[in-house]
N, C-alpha and C positions, 0 to 999 in steps of 0.2 A: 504494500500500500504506500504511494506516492503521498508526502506532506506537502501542504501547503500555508504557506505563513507571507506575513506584511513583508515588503521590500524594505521596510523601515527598520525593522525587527534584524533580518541578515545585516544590512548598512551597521550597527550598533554590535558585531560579532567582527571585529578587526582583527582578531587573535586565531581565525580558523585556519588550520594548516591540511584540511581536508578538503575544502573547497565544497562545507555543505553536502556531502555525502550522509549525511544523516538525512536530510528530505528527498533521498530515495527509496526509503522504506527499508531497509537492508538493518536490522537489526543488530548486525556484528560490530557496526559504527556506533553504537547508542550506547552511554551509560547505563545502568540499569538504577533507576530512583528505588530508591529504599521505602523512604517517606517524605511528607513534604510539608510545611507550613503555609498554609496561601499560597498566591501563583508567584511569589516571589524568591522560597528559602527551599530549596531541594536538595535532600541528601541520596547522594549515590553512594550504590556497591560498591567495593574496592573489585576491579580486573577489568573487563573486557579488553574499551581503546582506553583507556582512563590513563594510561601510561606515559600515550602522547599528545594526552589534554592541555594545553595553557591555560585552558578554563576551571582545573579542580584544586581544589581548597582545601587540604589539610584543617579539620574541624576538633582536636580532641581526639580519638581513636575513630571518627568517619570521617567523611569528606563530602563538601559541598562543592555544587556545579553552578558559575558563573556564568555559564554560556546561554548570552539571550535567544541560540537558536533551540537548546534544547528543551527550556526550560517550556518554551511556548509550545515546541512538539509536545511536550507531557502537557498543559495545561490544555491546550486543544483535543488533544486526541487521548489522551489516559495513556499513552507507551511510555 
């Protein structure tokens, strides 16, 4: 399944080094969110690509994901 999200939203993601390959649908690209606070505080899994995220945040013993593209994939679409 194909995402789709604001042009504004990708613009405000300067840090991707995958050129948006998470709004292909391809799940191997996606962090896996754990839990979340609002559409704004999202904690992910530790592994998948999270490796070669510039977007994850050392939170404590988890990690939060700054990336305004993914975060709107999980707030729009629950992935």
């Amino acid at each position: 399944m194909k995402f789709t999200i604001g042009e504004n939203i990708k613009k405000n993601a300067t840090k991707c080094k995958s050129n948006f390959s998470c709004l292909s649908g391809e799940n191997g690209c996606l962090c896996e969110i754990e839990d979340f606070a609002g559409e704004k505080i999202h904690f992910i899994k530790p592994g998948n690509a999270m490796d070669t995220c510039d977007y994850r945040m050392g939170f404590g013993y988890s990690y939060l994901c700054n990336c305004p593209v993914r975060k709107e994939i999980y707030n729009q679409y629950k992935v």
